[in-house]
C-alpha positions in Angstrom: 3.9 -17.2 87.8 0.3 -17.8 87.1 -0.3 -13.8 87.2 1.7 -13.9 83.3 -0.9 -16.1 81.7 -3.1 -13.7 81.1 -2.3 -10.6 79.8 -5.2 -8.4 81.1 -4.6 -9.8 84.8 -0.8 -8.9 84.1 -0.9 -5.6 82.7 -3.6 -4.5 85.4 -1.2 -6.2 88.1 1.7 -3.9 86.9 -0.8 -0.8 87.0 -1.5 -1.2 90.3 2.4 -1.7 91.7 3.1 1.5 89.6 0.1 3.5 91.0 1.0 2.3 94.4 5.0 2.7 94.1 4.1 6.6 92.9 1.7 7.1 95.3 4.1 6.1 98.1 6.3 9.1 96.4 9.0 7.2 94.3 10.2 8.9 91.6 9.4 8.2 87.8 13.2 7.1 87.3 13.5 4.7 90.1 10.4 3.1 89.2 11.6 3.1 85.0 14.6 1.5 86.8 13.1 -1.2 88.4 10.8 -1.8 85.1 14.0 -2.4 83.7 15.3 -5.2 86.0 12.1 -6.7 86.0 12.2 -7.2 82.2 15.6 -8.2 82.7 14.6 -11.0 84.7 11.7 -12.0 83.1 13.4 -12.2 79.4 16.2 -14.6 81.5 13.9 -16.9 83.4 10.3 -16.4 82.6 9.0 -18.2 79.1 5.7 -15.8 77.5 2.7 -17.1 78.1 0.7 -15.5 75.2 1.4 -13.4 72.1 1.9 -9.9 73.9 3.9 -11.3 76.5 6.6 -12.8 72.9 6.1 -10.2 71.4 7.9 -8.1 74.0 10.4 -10.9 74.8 11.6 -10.4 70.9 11.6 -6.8 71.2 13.3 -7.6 74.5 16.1 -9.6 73.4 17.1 -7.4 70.5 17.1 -4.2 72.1 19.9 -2.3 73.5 20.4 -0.8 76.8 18.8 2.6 75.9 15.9 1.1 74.0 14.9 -1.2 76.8 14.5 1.7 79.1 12.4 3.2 76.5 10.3 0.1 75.6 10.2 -0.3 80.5 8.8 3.5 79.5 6.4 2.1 77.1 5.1 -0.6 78.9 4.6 1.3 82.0 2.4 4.0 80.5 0.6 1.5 79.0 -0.6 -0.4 82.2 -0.8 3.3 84.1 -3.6 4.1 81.7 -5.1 0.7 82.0 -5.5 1.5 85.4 -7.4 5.1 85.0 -9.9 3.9 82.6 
């Protein structure tokens, strides 16, 4: 996954699938949701490619189910705002 090796072309990829995904009219919770699975996956078969990226793969694997949504919250508001500036 070559767009995980850098963290600006990641986070700006993710802005852009959550613009698009609310634009299309999904709803905040399915999209949270889905942010969820991805980390999921990505803490189960995707090694961090820079410091951000292990960073959130600690926070990742010590977090419980309700704080992983919230960190999926996190890391989607983050890349949202990336995306309007």
């Amino acid at each position: 996954m070559s767009i995980l090796q850098n963290w600006e072309q990641w986070t700006s990829f993710l802005g852009q699938q959550v613009t698009d995904a609310k634009e299309s009219g999904m709803p905040n919770k399915i999209i949270e949701k889905t942010a969820v699975q991805i980390g999921e996956y990505l803490a189960k078969n995707v090694d961090p490619q820079n410091e951000q990226e292990r960073v959130l793969s600690d926070l990742w694997s010590v977090a419980e189910k309700d704080e992983k949504q919230a960190l999926a919250s996190c890391v989607m508001k983050l890349v949202q705002q990336k995306t309007t500036h």
